[in-house]
C-alpha positions as CSV (number, residue, x, y, z in Angstrom):
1,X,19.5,1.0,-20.9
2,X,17.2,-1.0,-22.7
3,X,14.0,-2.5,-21.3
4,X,12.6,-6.3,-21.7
5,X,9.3,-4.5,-22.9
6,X,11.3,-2.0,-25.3
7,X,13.7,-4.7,-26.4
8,X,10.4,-7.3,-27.8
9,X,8.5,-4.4,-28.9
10,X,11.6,-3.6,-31.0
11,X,12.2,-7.5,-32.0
12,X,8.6,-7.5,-33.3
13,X,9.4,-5.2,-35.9
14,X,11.2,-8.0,-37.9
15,X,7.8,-9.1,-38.6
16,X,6.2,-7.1,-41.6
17,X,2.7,-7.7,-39.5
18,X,4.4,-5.2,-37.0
19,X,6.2,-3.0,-38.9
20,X,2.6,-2.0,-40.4
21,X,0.9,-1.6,-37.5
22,X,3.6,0.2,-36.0
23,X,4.9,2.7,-38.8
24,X,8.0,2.0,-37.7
25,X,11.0,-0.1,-39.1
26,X,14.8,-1.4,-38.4
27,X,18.1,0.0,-40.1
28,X,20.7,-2.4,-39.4
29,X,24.6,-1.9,-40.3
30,X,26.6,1.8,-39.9
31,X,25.9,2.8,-43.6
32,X,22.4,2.4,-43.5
33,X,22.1,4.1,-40.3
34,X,24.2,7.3,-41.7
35,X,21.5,7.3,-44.8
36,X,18.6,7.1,-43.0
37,X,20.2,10.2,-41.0
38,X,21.5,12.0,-44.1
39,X,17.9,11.8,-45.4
40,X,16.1,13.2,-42.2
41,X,14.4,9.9,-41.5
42,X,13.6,10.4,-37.7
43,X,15.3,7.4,-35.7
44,X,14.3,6.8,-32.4
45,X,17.1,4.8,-31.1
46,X,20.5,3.8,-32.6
47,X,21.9,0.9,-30.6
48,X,25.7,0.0,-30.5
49,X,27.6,-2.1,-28.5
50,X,30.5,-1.1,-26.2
51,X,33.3,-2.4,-29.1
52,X,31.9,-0.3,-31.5
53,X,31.1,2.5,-29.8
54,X,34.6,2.7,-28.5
55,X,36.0,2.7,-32.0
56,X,34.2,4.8,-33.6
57,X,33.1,7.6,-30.3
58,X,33.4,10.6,-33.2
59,X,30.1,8.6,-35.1
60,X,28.7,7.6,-31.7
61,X,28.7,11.1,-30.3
62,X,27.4,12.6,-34.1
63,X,24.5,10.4,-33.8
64,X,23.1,10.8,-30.4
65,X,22.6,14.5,-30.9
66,X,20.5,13.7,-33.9
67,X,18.5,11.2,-32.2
């Protein structure tokens, strides 16, 4: 589960000001997420919610051991 304090930190990072300071950045959308992956970018979350994560368990469970 996903703190208050982990959830702005993370909502910051839609402002460039952030994303700067922070080295870090958002991938939004399942494609992007599997690019980022395929191309060794380190993610340190992937968040789903419980609809898509029950269609698509196979991509779910893939992605958590990479993370």
């Amino acid at each position: 589960m996903i703190t208050r304090a982990e959830l702005k930190s993370y909502a910051a990072l839609l402002q460039k000001k952030f994303r700067d300071e922070t080295n870090k950045f958002l991938v939004e959308g399942e494609k992007l997420i599997l690019e980022a992956v395929n191309h060794r970018i380190k993610c340190e979350l992937i968040i789903c919610n419980s609809s898509y994560s029950h269609k698509n368990n196979g991509t779910v469970r893939a992605l958590s051991k990479l993370v």
